[in-house]
N, CA, C and O atoms as a GROMACS GRO file, in nm:
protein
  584
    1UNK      N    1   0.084  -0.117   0.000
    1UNK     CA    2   0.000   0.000   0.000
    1UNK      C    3   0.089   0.124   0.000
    1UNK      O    4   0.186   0.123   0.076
    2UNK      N    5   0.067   0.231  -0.077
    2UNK     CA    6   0.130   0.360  -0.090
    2UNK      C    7   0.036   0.455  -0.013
    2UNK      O    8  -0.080   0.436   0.021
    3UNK      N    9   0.108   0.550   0.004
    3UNK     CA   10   0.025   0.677   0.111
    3UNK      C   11   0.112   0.714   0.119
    3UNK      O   12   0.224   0.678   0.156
    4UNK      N   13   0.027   0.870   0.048
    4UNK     CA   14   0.143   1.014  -0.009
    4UNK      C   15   0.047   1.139   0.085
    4UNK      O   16   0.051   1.259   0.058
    5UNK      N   17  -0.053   1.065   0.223
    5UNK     CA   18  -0.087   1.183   0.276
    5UNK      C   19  -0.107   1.184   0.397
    5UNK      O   20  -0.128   1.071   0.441
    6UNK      N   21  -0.110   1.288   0.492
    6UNK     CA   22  -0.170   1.292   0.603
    6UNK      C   23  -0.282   1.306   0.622
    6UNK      O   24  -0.306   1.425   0.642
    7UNK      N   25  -0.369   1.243   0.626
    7UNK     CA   26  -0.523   1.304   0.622
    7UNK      C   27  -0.593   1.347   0.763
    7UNK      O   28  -0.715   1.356   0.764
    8UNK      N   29  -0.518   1.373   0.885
    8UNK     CA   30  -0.585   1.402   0.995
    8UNK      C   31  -0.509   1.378   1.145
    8UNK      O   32  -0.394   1.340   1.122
    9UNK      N   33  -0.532   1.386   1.281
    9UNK     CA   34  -0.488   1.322   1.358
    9UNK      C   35  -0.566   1.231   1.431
    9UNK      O   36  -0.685   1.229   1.400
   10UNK      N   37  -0.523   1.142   1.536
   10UNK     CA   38  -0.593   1.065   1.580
   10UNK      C   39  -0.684   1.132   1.700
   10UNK      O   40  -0.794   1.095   1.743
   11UNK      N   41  -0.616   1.225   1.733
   11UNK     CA   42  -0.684   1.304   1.846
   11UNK      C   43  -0.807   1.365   1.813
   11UNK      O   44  -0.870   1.420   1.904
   12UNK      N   45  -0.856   1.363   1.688
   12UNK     CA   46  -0.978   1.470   1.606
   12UNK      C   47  -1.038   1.393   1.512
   12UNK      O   48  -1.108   1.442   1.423
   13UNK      N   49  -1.012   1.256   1.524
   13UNK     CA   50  -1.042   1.175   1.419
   13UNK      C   51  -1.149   1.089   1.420
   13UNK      O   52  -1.112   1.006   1.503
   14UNK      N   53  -1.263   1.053   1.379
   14UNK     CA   54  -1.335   0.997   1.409
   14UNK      C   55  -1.322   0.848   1.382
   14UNK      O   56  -1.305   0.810   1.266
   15UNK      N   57  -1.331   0.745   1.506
   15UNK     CA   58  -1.274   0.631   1.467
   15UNK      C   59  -1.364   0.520   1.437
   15UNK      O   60  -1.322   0.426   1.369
   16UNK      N   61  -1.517   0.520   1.493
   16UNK     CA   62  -1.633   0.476   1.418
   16UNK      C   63  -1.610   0.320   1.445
   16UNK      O   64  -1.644   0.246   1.353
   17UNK      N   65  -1.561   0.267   1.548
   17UNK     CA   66  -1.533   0.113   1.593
   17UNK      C   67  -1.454   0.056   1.515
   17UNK      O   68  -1.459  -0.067   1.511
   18UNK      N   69  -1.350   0.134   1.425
   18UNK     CA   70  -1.267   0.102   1.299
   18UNK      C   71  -1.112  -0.003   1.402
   18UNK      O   72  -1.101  -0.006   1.525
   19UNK      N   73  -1.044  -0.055   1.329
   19UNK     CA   74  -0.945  -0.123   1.383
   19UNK      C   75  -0.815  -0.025   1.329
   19UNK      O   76  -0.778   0.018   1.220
   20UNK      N   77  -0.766  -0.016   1.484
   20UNK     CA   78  -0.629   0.149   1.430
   20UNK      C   79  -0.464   0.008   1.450
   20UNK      O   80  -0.425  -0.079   1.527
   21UNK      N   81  -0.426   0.072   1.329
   21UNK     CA   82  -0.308  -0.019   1.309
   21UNK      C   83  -0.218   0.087   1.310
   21UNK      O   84  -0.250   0.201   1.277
   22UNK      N   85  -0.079   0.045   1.356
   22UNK     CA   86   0.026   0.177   1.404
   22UNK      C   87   0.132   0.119   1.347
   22UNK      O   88   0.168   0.003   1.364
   23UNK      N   89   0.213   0.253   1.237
   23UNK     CA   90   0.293   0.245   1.174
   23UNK      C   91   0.438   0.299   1.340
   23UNK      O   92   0.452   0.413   1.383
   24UNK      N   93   0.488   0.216   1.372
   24UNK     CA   94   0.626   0.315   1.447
   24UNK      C   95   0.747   0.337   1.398
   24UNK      O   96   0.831   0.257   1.359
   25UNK      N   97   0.748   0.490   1.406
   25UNK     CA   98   0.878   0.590   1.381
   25UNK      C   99   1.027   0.580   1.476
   25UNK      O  100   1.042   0.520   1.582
   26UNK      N  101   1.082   0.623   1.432
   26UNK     CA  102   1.215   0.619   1.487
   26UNK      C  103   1.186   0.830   1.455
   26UNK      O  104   1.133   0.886   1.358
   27UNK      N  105   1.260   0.901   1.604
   27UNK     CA  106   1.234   1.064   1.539
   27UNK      C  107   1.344   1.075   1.452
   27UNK      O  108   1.347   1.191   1.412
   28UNK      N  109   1.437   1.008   1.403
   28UNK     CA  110   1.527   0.965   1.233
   28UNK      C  111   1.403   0.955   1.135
   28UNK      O  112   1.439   0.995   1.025
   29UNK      N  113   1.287   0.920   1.135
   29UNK     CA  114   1.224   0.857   1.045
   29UNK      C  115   1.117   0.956   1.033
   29UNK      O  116   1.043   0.933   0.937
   30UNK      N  117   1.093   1.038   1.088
   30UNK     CA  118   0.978   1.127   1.076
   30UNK      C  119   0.993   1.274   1.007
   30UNK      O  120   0.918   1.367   0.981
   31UNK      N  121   1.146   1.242   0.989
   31UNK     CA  122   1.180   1.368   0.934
   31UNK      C  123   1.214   1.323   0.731
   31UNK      O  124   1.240   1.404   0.642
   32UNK      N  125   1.199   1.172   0.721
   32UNK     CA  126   1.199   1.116   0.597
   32UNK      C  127   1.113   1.162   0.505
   32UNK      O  128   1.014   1.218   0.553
   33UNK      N  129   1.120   1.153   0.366
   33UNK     CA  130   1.031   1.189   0.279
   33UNK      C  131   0.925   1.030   0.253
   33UNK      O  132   0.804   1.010   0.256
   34UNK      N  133   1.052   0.939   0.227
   34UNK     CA  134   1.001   0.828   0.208
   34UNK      C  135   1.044   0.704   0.307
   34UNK      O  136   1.162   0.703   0.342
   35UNK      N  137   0.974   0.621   0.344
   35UNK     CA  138   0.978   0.538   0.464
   35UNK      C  139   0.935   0.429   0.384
   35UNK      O  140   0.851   0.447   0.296
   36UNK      N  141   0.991   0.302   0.409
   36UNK     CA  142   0.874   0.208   0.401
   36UNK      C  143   0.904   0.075   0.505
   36UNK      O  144   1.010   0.016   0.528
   37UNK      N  145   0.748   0.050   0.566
   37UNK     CA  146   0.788   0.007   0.689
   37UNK      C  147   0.601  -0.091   0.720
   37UNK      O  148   0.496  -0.044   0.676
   38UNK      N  149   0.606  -0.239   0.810
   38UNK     CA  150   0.488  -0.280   0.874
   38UNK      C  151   0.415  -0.193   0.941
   38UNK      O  152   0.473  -0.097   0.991
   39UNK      N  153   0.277  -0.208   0.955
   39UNK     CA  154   0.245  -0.220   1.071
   39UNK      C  155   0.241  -0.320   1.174
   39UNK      O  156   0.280  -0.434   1.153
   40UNK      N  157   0.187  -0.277   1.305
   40UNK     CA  158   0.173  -0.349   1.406
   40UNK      C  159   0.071  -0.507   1.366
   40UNK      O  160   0.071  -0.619   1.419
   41UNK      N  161  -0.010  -0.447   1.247
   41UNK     CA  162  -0.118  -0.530   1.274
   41UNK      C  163  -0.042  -0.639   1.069
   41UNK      O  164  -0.113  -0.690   0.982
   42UNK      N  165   0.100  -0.630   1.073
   42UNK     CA  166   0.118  -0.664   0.934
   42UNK      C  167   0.119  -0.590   0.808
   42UNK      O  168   0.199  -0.605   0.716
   43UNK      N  169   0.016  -0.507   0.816
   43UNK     CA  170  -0.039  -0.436   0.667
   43UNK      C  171   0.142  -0.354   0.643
   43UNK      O  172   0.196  -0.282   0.727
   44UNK      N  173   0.204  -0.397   0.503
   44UNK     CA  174   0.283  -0.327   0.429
   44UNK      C  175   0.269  -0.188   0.381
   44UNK      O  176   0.182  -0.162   0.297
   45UNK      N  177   0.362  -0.082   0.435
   45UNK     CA  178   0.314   0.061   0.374
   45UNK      C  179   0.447   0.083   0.334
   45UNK      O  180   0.552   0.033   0.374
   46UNK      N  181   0.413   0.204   0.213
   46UNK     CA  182   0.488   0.278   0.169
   46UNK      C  183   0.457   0.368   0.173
   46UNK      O  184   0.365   0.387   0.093
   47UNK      N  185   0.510   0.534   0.286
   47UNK     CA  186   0.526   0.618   0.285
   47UNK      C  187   0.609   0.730   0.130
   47UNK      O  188   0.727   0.742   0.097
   48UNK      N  189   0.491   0.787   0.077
   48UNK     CA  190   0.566   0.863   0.015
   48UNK      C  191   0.502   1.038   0.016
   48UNK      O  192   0.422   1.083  -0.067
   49UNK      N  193   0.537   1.082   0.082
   49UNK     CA  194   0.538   1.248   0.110
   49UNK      C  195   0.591   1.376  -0.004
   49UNK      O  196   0.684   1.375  -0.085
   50UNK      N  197   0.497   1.474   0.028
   50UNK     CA  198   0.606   1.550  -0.081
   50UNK      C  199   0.670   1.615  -0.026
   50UNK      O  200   0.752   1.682  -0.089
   51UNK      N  201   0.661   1.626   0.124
   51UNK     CA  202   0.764   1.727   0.193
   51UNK      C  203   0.843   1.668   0.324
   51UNK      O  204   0.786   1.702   0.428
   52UNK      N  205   0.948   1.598   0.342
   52UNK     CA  206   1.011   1.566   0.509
   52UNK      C  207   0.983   1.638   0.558
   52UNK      O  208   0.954   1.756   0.539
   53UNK      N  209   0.990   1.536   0.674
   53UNK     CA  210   0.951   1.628   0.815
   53UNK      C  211   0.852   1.634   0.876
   53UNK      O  212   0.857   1.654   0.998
   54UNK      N  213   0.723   1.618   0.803
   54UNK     CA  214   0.573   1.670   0.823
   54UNK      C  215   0.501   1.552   0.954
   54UNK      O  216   0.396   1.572   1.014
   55UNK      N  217   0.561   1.476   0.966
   55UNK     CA  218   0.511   1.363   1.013
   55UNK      C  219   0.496   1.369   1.191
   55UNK      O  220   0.588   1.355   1.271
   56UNK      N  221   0.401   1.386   1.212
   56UNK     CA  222   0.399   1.344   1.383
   56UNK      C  223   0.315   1.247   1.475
   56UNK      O  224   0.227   1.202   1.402
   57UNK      N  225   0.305   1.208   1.569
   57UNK     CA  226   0.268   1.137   1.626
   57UNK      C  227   0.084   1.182   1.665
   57UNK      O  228   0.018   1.273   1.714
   58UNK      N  229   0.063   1.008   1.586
   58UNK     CA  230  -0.089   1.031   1.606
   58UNK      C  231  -0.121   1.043   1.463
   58UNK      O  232  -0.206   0.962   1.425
   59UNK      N  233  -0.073   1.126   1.371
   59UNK     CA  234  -0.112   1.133   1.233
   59UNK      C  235  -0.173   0.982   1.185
   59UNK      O  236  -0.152   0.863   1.210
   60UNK      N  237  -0.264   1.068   1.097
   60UNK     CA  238  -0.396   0.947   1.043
   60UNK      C  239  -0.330   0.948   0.880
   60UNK      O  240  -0.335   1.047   0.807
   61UNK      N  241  -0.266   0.810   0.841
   61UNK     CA  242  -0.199   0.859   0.720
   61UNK      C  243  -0.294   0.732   0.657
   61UNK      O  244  -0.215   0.653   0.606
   62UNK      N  245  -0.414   0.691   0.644
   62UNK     CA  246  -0.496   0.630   0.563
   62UNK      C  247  -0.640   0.541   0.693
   62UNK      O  248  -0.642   0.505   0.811
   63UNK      N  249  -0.713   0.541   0.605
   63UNK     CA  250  -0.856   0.511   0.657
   63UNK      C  251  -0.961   0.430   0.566
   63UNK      O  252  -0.985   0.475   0.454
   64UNK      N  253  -1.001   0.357   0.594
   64UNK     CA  254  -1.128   0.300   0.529
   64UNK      C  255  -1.247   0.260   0.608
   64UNK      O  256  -1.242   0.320   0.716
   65UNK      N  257  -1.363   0.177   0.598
   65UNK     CA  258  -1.458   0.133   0.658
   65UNK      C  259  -1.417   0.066   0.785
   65UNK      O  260  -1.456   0.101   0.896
   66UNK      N  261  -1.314  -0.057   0.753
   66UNK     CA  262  -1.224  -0.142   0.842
   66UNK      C  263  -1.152  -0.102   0.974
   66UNK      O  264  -1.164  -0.140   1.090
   67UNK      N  265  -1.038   0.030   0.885
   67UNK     CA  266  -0.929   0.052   0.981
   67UNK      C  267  -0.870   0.205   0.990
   67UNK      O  268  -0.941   0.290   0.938
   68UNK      N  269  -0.771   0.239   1.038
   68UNK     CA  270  -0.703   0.350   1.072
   68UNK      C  271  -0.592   0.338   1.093
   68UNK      O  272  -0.551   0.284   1.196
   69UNK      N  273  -0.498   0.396   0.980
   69UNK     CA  274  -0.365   0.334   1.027
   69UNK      C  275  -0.290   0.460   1.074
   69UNK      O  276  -0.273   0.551   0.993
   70UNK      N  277  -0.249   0.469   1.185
   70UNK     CA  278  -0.165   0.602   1.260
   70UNK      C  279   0.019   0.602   1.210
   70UNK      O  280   0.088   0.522   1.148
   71UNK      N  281   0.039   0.699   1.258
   71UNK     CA  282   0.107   0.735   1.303
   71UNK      C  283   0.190   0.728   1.479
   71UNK      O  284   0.137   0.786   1.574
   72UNK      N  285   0.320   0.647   1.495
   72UNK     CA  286   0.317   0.622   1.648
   72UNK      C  287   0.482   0.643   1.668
   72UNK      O  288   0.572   0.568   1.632
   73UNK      N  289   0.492   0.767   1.736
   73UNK     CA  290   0.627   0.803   1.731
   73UNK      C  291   0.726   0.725   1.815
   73UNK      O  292   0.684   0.743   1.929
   74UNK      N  293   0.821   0.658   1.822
   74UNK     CA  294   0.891   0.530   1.927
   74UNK      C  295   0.930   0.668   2.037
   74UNK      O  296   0.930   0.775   1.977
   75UNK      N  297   0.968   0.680   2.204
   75UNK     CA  298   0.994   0.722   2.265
   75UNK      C  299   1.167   0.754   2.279
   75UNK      O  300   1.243   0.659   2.260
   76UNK      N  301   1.219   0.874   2.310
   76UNK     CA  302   1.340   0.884   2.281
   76UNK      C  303   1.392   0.838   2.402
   76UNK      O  304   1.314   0.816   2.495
   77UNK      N  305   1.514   0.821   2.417
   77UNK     CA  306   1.645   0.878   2.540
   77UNK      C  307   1.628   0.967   2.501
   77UNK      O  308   1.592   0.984   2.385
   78UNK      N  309   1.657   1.094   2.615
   78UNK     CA  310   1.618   1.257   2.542
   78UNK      C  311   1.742   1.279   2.683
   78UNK      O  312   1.781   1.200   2.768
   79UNK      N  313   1.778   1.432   2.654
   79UNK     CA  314   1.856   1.520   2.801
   79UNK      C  315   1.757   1.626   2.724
   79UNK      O  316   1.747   1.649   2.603
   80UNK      N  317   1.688   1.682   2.835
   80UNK     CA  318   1.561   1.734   2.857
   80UNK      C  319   1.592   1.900   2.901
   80UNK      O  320   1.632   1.900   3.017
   81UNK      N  321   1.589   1.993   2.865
   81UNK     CA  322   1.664   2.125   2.931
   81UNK      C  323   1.555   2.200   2.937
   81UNK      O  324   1.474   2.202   2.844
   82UNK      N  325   1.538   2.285   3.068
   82UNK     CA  326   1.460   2.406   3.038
   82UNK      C  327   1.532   2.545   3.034
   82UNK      O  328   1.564   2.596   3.141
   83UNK      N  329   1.556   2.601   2.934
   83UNK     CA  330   1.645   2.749   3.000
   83UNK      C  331   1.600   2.800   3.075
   83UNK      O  332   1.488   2.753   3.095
   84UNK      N  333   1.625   2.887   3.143
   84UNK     CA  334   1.611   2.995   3.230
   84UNK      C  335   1.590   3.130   3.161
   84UNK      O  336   1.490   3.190   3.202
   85UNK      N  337   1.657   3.189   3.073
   85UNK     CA  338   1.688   3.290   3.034
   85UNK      C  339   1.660   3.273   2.880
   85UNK      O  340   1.637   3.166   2.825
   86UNK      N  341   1.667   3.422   2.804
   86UNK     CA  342   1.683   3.380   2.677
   86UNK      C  343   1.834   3.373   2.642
   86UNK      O  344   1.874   3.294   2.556
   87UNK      N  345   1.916   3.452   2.707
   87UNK     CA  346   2.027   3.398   2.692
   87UNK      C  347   2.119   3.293   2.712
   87UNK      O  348   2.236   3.280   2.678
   88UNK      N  349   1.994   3.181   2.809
   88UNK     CA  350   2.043   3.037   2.821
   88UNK      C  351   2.033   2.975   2.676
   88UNK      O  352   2.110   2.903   2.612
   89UNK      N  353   1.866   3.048   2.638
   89UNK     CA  354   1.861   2.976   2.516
   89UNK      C  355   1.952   2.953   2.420
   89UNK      O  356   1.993   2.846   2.374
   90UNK      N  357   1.991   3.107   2.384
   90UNK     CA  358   2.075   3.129   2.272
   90UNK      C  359   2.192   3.075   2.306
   90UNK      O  360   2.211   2.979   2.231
   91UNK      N  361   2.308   3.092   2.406
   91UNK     CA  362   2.392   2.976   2.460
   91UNK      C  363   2.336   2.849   2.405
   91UNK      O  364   2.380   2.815   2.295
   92UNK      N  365   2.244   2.771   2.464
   92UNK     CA  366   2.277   2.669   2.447
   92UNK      C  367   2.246   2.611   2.275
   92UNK      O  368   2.273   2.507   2.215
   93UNK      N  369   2.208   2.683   2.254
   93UNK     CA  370   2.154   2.644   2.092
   93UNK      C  371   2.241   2.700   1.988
   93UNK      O  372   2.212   2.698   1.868
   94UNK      N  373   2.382   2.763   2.051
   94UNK     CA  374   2.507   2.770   2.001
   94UNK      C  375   2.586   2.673   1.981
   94UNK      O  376   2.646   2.620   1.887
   95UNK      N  377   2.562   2.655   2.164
   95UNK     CA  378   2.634   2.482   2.181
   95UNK      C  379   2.633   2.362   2.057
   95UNK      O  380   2.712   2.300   1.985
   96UNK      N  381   2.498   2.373   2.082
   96UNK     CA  382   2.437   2.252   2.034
   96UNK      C  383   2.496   2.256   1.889
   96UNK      O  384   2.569   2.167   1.844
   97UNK      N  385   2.447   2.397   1.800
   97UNK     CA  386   2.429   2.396   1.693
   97UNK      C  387   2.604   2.377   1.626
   97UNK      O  388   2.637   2.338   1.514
   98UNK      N  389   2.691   2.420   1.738
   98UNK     CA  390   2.828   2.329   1.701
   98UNK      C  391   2.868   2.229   1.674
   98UNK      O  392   2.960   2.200   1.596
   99UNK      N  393   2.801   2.163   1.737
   99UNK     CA  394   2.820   2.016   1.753
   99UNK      C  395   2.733   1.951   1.648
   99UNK      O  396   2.741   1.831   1.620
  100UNK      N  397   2.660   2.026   1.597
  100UNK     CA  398   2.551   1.978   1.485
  100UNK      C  399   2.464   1.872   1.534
  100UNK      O  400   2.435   1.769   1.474
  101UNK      N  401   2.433   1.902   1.631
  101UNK     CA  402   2.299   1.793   1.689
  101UNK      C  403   2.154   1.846   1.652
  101UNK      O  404   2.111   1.957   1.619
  102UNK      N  405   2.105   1.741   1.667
  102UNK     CA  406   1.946   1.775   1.618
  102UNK      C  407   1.883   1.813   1.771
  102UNK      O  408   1.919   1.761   1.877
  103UNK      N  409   1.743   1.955   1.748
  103UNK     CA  410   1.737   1.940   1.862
  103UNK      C  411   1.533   1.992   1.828
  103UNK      O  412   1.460   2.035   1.740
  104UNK      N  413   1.532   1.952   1.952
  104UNK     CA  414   1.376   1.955   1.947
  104UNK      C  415   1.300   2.072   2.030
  104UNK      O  416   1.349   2.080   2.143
  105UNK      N  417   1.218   2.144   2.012
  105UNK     CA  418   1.177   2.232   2.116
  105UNK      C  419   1.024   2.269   2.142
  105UNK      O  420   0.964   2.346   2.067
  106UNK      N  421   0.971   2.214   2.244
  106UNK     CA  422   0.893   2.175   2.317
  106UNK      C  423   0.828   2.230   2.404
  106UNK      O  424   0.838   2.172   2.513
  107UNK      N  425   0.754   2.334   2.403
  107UNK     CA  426   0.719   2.492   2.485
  107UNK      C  427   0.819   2.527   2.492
  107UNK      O  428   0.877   2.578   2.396
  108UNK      N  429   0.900   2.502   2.673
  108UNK     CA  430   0.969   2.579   2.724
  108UNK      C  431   1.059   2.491   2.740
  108UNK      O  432   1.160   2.536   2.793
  109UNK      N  433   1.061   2.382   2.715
  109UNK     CA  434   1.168   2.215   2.649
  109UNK      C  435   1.299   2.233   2.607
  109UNK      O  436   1.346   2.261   2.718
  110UNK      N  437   1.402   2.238   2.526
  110UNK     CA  438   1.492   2.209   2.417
  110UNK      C  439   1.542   2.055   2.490
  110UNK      O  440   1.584   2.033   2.603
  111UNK      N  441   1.519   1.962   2.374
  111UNK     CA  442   1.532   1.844   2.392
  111UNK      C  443   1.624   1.781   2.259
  111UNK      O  444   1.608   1.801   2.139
  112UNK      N  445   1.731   1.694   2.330
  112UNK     CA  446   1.832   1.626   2.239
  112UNK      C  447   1.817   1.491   2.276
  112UNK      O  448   1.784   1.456   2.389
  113UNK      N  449   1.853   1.381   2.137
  113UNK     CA  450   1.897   1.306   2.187
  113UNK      C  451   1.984   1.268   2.242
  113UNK      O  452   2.089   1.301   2.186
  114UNK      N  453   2.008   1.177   2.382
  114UNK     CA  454   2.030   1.071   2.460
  114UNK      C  455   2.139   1.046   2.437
  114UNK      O  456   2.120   0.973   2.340
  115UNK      N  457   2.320   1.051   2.459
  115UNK     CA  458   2.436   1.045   2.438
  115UNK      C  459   2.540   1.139   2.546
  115UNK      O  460   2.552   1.262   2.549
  116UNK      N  461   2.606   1.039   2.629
  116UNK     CA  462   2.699   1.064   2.746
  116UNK      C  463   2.764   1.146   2.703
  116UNK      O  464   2.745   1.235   2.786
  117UNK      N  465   2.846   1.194   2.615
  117UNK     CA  466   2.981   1.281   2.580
  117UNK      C  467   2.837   1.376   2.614
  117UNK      O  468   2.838   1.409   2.732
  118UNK      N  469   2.769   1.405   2.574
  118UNK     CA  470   2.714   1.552   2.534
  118UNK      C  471   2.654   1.581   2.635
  118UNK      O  472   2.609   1.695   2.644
  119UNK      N  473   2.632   1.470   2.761
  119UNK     CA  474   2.563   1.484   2.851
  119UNK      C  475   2.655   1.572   2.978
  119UNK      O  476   2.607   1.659   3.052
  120UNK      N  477   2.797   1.523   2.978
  120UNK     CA  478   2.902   1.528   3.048
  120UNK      C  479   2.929   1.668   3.001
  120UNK      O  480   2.903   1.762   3.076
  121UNK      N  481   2.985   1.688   2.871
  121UNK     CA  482   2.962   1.823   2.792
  121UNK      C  483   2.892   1.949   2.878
  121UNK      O  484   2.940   2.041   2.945
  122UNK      N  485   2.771   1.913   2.846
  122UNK     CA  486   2.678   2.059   2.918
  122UNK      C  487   2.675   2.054   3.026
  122UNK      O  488   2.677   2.169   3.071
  123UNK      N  489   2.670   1.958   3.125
  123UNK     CA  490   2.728   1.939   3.259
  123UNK      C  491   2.859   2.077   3.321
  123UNK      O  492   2.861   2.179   3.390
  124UNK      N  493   2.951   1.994   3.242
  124UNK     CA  494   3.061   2.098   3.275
  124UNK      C  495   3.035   2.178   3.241
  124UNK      O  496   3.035   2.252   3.339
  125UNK      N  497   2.994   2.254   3.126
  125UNK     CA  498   2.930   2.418   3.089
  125UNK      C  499   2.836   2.483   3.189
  125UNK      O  500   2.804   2.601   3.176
  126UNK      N  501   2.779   2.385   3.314
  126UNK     CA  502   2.711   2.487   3.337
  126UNK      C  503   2.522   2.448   3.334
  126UNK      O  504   2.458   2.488   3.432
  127UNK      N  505   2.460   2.387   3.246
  127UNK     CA  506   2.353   2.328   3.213
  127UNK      C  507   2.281   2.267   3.305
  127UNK      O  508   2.339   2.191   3.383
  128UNK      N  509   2.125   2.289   3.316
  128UNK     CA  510   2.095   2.176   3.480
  128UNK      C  511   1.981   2.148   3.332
  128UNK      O  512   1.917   2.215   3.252
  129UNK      N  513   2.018   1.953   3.375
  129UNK     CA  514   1.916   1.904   3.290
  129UNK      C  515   1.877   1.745   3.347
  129UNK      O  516   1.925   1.673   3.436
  130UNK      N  517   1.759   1.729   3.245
  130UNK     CA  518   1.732   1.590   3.287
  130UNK      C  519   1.740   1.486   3.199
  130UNK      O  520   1.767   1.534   3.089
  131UNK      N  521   1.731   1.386   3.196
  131UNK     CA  522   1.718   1.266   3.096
  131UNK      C  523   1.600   1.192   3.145
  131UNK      O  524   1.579   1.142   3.255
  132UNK      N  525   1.506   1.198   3.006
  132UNK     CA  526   1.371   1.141   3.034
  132UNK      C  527   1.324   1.097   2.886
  132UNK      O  528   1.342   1.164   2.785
  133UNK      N  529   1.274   0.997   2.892
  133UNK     CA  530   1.180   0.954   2.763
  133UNK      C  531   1.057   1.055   2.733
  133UNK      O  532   0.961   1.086   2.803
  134UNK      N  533   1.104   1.106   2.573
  134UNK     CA  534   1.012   1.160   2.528
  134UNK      C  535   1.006   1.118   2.396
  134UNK      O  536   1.086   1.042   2.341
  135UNK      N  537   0.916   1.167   2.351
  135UNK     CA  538   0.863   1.125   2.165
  135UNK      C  539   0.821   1.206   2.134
  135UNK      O  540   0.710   1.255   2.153
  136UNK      N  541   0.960   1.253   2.043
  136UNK     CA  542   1.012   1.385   1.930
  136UNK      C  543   0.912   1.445   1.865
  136UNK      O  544   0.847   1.361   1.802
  137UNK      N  545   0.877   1.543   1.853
  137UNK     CA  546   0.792   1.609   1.699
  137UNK      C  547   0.852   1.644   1.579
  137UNK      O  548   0.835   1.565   1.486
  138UNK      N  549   0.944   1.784   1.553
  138UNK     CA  550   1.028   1.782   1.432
  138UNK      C  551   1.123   1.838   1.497
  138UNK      O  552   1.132   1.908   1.598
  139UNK      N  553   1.209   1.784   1.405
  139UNK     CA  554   1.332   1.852   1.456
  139UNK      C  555   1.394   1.989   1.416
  139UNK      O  556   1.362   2.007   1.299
  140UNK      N  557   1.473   2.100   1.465
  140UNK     CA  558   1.464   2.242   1.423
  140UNK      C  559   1.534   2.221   1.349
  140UNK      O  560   1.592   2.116   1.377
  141UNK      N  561   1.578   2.277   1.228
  141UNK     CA  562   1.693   2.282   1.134
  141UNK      C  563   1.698   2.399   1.081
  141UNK      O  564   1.590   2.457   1.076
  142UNK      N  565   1.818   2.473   1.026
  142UNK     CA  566   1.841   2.610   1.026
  142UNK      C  567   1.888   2.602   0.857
  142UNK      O  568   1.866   2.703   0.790
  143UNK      N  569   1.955   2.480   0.790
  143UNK     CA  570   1.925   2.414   0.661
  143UNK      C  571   1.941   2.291   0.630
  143UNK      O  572   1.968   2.238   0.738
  144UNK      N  573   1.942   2.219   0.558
  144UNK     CA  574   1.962   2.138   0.480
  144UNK      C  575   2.080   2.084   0.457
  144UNK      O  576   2.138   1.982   0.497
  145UNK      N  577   2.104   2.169   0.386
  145UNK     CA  578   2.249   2.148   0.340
  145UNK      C  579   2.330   2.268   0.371
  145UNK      O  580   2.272   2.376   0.378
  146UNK      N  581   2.491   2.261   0.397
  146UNK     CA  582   2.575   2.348   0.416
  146UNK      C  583   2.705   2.304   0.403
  146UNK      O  584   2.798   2.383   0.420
   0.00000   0.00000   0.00000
């Protein structure tokens, strides 16, 4: 099966006693154009998008009489930060953006993935943070390519 759309979320979706089958993401995979991957319940998909990235958790990416097949983002290792300041922000999203990590931001959140050097890293800089399972939305990117 191909599916080139998002048609809704599950949170707003009307599910009508339908059977919801869940495609799971890796937050690597949600930022893909094209995926192709089971569901939970077997059914073969092929993700094809016209834009990366778009993809989040809960998304209703096909429907019929039968079923509902979602969207189900896998949970990260995350180090979890809240700034304080805006100049924590901008600090740390200097940091980060040195090191070329992907980073996620989440109200008042900035969230990375899960990796000791970087943990030890902001530690010594200074940083009060946590490590907690979360499941990514998109990730910020400033381009593409460079």
């Amino acid at each position: 099966m191909i599916i080139n759309q998002i048609i809704g979320n599950i949170n707003d979706f009307p599910l009508s006693n339908r059977i919801v089958e869940k495609i799971y993401l890796t937050w690597e995979e949600i930022e893909k154009r094209m995926i192709r991957k089971t569901t939970d319940q077997g059914t073969e998909v092929g993700l094809v998008l016209s834009e990366p990235g778009n993809l989040r958790n809960g998304d209703v990416v096909y429907a019929d009489a039968k079923r509902v097949i979602i969207i189900e983002v896998k949970a990260l290792d995350a180090i979890v930060i809240k700034p304080k300041s805006f100049s924590e922000v901008g600090r740390l999203c200097y940091v980060l953006g040195n090191r070329h990590l992907p980073i996620f931001i989440e109200d008042d959140e900035v969230i990375i993935p899960y990796d000791n050097i970087t943990w030890i890293f902001l530690q010594q800089i200074g940083f009060k943070m946590e490590r907690k399972e979360r499941k990514a939305s998109r990730v910020c990117q400033s381009s593409r390519h460079h």
